[in-house]
DSSP file (Angstrom, degrees, kcal/mol; ACC not computed):
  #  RESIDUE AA STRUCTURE BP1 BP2  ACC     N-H-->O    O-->H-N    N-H-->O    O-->H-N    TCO  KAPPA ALPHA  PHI   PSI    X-CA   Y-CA   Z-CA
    1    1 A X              0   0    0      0, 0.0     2,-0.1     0, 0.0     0, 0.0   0.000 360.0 360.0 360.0 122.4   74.5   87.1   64.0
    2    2 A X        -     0   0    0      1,-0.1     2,-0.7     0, 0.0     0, 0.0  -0.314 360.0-121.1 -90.9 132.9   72.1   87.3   60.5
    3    3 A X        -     0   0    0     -2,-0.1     2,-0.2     1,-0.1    -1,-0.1  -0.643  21.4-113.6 -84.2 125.8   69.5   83.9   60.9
    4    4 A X        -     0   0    0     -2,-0.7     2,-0.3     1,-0.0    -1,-0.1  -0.382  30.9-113.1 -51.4 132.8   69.7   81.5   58.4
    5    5 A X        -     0   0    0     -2,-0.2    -1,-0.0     1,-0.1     0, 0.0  -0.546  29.8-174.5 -61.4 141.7   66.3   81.2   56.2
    6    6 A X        +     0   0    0     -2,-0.3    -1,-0.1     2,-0.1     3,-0.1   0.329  26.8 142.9-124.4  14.3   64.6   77.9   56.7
    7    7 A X        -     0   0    0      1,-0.1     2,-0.3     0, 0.0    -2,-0.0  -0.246  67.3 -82.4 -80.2-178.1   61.8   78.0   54.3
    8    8 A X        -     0   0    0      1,-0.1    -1,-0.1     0, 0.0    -2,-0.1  -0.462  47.7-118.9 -59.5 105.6   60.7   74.7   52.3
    9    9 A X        -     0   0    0     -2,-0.3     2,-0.9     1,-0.1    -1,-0.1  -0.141  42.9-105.2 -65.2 147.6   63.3   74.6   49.3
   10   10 A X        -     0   0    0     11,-0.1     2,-0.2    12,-0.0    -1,-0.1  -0.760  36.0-161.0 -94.0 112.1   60.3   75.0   45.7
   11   11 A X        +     0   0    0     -2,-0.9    11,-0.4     2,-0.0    12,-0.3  -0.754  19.7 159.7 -92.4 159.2   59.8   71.7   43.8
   12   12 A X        -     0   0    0     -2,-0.2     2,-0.3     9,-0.2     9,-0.2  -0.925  31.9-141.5-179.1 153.9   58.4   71.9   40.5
   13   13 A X        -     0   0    0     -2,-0.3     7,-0.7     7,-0.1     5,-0.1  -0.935  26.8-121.6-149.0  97.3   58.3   69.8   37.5
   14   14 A X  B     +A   19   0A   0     -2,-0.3     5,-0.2     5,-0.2     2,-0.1  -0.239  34.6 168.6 -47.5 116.3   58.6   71.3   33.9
   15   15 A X        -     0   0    0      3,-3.1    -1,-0.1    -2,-0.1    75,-0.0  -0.235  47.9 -69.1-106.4-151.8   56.0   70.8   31.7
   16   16 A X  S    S-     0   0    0      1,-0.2    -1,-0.1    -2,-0.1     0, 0.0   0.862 121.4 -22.1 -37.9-106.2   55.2   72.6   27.8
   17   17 A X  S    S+     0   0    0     -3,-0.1    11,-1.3     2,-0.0    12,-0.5  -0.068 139.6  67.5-111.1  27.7   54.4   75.8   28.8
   18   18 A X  E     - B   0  27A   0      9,-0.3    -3,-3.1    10,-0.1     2,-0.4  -0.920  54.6-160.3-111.1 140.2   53.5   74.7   32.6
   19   19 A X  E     -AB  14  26A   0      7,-2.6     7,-2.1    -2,-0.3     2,-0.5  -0.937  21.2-132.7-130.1 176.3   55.2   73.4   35.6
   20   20 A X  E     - B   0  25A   0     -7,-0.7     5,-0.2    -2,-0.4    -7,-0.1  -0.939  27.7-169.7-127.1  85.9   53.6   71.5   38.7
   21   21 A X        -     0   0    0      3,-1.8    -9,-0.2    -2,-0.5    -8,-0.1  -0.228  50.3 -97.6 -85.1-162.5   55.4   73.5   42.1
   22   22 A X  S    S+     0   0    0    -11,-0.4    -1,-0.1     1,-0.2   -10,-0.1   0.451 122.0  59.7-110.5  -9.7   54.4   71.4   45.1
   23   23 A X  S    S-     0   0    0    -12,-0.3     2,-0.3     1,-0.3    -1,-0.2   0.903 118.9 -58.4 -90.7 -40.9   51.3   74.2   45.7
   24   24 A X        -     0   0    0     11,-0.1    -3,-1.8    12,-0.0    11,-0.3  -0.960  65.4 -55.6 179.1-151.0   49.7   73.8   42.6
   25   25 A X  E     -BC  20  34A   0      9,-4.4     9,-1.8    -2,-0.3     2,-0.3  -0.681  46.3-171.4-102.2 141.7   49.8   73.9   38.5
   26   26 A X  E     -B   19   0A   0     -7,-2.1    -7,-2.6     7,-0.2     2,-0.7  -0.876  16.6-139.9-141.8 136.5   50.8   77.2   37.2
   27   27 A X  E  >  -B   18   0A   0      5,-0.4     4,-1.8    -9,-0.3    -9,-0.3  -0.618   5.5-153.9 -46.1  81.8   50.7   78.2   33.4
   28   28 A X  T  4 S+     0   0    0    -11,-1.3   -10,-0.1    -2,-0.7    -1,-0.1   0.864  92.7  47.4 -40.0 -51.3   53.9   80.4   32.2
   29   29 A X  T  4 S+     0   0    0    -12,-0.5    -1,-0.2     1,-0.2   -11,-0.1   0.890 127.4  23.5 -85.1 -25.4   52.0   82.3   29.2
   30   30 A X  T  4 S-     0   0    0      2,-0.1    -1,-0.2     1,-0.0    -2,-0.1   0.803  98.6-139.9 -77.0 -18.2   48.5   83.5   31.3
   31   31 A X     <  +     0   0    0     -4,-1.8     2,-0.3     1,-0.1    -3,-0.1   0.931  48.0 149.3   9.2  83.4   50.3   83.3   34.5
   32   32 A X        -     0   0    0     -5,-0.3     2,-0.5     2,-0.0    -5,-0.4  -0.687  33.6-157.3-121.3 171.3   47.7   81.9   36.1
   33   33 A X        +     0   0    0     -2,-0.3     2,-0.3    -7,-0.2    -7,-0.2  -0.877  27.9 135.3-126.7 169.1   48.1   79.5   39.1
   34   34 A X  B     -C   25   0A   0     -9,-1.8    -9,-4.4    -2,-0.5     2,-0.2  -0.881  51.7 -78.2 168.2 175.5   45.3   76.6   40.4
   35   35 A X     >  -     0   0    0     -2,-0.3     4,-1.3   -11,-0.3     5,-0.2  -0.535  38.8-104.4 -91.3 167.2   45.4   73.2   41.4
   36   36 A X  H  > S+     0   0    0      2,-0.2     4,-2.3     1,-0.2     5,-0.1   0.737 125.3  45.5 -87.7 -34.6   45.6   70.0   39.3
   37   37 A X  H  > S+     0   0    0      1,-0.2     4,-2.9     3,-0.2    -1,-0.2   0.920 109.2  54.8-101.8 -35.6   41.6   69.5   40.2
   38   38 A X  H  4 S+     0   0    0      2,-0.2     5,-0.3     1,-0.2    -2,-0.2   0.890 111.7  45.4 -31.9 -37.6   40.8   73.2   39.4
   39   39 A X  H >X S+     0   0    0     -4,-1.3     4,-3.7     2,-0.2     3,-1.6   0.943 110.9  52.9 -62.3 -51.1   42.4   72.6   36.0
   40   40 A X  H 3X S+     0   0    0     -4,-2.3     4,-1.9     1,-0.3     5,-0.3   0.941 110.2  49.5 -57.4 -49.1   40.6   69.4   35.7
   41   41 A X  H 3< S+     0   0    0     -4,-2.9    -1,-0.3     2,-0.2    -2,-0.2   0.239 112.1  41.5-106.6  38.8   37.3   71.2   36.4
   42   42 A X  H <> S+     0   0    0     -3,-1.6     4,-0.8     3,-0.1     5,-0.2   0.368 111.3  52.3-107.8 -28.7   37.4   74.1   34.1
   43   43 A X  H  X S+     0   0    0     -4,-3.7     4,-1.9    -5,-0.3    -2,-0.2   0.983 118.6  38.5 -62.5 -60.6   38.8   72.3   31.2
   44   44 A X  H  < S+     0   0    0     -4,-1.9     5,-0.4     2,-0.2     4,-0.3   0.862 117.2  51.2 -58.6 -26.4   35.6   69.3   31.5
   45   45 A X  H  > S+     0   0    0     -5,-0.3     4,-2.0     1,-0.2     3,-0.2   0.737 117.8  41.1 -73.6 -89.0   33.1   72.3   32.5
   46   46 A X  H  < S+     0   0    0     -4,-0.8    -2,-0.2     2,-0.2    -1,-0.2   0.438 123.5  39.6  21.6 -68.9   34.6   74.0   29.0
   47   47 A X  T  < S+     0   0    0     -4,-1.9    -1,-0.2     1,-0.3    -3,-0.1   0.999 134.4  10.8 -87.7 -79.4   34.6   70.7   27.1
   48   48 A X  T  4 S-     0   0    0     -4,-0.3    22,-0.3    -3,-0.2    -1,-0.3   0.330  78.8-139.1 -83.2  -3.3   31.4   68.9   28.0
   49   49 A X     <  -     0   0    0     -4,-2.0    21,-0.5    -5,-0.4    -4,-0.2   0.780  37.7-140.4  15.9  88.8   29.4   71.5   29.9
   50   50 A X  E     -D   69   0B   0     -6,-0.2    19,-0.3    19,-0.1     3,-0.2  -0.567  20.8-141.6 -89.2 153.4   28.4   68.7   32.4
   51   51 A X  E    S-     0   0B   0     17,-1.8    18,-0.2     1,-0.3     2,-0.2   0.465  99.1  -4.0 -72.7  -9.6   24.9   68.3   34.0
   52   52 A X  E    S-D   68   0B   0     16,-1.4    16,-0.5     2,-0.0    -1,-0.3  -0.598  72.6-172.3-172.4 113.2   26.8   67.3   37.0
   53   53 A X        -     0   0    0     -3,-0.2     2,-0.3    14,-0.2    14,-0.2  -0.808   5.1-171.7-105.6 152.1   30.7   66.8   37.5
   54   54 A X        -     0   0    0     -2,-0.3    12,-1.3    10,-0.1     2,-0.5  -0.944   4.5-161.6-152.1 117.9   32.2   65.4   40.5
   55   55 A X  E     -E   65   0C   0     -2,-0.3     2,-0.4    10,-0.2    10,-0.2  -0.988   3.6-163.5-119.4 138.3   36.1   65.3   41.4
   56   56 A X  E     -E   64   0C   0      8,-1.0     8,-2.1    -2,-0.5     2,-0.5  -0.911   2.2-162.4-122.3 102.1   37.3   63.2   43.7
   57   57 A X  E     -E   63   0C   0     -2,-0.4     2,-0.9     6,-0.2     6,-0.3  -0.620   2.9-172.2 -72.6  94.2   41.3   63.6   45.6
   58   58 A X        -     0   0    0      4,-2.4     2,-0.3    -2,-0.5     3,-0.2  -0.558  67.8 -48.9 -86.5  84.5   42.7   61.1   47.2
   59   59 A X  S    S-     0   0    0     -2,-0.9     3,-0.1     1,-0.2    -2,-0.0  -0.740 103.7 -43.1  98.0-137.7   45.5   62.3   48.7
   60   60 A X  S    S+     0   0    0     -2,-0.3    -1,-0.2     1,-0.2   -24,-0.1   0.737 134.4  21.2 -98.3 -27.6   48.1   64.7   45.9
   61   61 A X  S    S+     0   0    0     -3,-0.2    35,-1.2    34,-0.1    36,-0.9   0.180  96.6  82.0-130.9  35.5   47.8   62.4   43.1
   62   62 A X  B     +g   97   0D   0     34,-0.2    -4,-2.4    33,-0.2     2,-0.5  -0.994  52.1 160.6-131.6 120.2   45.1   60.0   43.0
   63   63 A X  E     -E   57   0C   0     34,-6.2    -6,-0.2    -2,-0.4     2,-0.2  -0.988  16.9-167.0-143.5 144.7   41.8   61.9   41.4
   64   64 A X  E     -E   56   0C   0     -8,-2.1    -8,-1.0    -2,-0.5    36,-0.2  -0.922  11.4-149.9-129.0 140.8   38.5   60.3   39.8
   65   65 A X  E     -Ef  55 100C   0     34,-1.7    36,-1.1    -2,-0.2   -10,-0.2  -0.473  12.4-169.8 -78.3 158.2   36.0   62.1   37.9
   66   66 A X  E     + f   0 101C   0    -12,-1.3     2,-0.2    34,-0.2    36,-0.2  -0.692  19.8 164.5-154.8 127.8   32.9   61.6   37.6
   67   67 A X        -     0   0    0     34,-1.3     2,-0.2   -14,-0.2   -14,-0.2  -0.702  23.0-152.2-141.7 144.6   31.0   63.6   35.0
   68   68 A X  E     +D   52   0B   0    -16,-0.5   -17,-1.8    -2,-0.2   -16,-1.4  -0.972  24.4 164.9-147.3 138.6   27.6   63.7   33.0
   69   69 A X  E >   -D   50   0B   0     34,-1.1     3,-0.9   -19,-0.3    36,-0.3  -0.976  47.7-140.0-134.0 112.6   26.9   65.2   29.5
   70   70 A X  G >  S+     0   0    0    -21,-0.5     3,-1.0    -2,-0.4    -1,-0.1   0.949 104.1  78.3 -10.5 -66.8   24.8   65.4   26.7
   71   71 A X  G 3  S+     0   0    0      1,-0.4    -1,-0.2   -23,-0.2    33,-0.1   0.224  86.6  55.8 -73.1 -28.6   27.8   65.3   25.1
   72   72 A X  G X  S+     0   0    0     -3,-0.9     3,-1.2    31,-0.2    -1,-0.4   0.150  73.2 124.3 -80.3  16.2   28.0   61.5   25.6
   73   73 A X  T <  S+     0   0    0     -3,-1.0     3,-0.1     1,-0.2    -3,-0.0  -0.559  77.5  11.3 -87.9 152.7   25.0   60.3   24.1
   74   74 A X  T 3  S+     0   0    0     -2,-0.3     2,-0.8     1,-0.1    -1,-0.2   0.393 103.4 114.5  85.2   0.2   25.1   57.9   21.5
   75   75 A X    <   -     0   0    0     -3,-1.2     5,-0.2     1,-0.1    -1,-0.1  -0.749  68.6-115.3-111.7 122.5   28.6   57.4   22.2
   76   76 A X     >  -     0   0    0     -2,-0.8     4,-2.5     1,-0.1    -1,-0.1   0.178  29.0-104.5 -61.3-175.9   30.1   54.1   23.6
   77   77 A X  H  > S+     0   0    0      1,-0.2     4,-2.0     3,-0.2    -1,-0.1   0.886 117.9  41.3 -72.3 -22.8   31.8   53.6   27.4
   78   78 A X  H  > S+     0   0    0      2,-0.2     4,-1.7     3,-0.2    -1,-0.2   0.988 111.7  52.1 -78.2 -63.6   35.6   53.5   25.9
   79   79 A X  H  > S+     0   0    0      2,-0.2     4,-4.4     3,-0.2    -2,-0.2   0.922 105.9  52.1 -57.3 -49.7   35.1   56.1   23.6
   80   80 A X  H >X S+     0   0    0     -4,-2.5     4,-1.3     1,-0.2     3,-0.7   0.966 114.8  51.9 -64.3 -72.4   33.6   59.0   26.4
   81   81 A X  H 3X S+     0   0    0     -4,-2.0     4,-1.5     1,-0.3    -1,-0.2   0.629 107.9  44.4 -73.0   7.4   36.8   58.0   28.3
   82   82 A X  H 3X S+     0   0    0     -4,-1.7     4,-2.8     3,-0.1    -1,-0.3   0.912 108.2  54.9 -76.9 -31.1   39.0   58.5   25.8
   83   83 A X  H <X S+     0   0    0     -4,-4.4     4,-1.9    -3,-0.7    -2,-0.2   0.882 115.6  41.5 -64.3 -47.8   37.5   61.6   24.9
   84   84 A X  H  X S+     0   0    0     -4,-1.3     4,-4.7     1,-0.2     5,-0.2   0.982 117.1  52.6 -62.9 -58.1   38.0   62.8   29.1
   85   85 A X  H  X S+     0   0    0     -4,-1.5     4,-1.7    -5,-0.2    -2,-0.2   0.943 105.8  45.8 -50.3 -49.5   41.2   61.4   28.9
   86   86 A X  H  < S+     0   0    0     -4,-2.8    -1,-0.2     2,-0.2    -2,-0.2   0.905 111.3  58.5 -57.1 -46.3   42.2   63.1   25.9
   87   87 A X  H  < S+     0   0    0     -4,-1.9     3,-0.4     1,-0.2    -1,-0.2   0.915 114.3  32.5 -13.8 -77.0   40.8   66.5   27.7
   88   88 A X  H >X S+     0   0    0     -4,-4.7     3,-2.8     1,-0.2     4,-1.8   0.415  77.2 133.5-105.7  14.4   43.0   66.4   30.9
   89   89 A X  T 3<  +     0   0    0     -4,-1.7     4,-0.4     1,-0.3    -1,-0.2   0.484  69.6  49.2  -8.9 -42.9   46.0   65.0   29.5
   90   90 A X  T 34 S+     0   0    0     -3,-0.4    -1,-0.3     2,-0.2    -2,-0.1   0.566 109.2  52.5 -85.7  -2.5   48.3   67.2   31.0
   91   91 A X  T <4 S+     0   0    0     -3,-2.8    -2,-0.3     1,-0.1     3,-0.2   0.725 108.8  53.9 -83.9 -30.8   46.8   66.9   34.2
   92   92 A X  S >< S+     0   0    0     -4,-1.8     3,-0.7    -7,-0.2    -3,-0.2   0.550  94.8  66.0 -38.6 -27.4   47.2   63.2   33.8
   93   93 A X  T 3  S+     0   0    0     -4,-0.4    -1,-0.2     1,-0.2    -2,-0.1   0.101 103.4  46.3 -85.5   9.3   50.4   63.2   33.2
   94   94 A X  T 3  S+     0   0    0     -3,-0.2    -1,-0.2    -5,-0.1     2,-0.2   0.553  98.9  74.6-127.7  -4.2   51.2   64.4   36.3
   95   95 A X    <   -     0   0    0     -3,-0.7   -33,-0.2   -59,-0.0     3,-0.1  -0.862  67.7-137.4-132.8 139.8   49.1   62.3   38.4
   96   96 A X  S    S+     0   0    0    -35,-1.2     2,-0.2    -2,-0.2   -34,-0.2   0.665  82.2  27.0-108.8   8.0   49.6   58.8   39.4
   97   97 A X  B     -g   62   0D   0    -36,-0.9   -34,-6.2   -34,-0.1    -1,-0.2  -0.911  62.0-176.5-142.8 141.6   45.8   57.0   39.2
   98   98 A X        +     0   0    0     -2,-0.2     2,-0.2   -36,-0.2   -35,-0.1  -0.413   8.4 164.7 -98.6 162.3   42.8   58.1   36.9
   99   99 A X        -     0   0    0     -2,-0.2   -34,-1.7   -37,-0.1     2,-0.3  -0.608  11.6-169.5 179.7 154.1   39.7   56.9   36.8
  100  100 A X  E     -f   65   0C   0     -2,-0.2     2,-0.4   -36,-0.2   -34,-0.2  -0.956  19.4-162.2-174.0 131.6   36.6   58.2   35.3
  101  101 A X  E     -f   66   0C   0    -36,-1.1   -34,-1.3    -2,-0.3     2,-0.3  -0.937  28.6-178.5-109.8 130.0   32.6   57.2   35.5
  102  102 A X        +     0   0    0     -2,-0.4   -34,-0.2   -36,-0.2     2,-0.2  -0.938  13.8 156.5-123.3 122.8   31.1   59.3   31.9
  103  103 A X        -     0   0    0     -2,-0.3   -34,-1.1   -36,-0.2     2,-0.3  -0.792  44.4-114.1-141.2-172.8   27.2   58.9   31.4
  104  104 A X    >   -     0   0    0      1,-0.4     3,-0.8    -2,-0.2   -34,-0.2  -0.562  34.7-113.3 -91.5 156.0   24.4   60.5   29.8
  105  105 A X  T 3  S+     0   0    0    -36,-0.3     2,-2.5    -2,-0.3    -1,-0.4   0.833 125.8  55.4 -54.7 -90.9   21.3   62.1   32.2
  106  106 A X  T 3  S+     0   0    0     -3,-0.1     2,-0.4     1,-0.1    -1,-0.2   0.374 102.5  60.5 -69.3  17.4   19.3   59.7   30.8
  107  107 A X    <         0   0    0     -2,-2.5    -3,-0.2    -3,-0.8    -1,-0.1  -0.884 360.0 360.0 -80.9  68.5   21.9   56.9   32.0
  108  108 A X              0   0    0     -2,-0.4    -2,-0.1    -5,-0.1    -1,-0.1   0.479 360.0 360.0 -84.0 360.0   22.2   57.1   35.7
C-alpha cells in the first residue's frame, strides 16, 4: 500500500515579478530567494549606505527599522521616512506594521 505524502501544502502570494511563499520572498527574474528582512537590508544598505542599520522582527510580519545616514542630513523627520518607505515598498506591502527611527550620526 503506496503512503500518502503529508508535506505542508506551499502558500504564496503573487506579487510584480515576486511572490511571498510562506519561507521567504523569492524574485521570478534573478531567481533569487531571501527573507522579507534580508530584502529590507540590502535594498537600505544599497540606498542610504547606513552608518548603522538595525531590523527588528516581531513575529512574521511586524518589522521596525532603525537606520542612520548621511544621507538624511538636512532633511526633515517625515520626509527621511517617506524616503525608507518609498525604498521598501514592496516589502511593506506585505507586512502588517512598519515603523522606522531615520537620523543623521550627528543626531543620536
Amino acid at each position: 500500500m503506496a503512503k500518502k505524502a503529508t508535506s505542508k501544502p506551499l502558500s504564496f502570494l503573487l506579487l510584480k515579478d515576486q511572490f511571498l511563499t510562506n519561507s521567504g520572498l523569492v524574485h521570478l527574474n534573478r531567481m533569487w530567494f531571501c527573507s522579507i528582512k534580508e530584502s529590507m537590508e540590502k535594498k537600505l544598505k544599497e540606498h542610504f549606505t547606513p552608518t548603522h542599520l538595525e531590523i527588528n522582527q516581531e513575529g512574521k510580519d511586524k518589522f521596525q527599522v532603525i537606520i542612520e545616514s548621511e544621507k538624511f542630513a538636512g532633511q526633515a523627520i517625515l520626509k527621511r521616512h517617506r524616503e525608507v518607505n518609498e525604498v521598501l515598498k514592496d516589502e511593506i506591502a506585505q507586512i502588517h506594521a512598519f515603523s522606522v527611527v531615520a537620523k543623521t550620526p550627528a543626531k543620536k
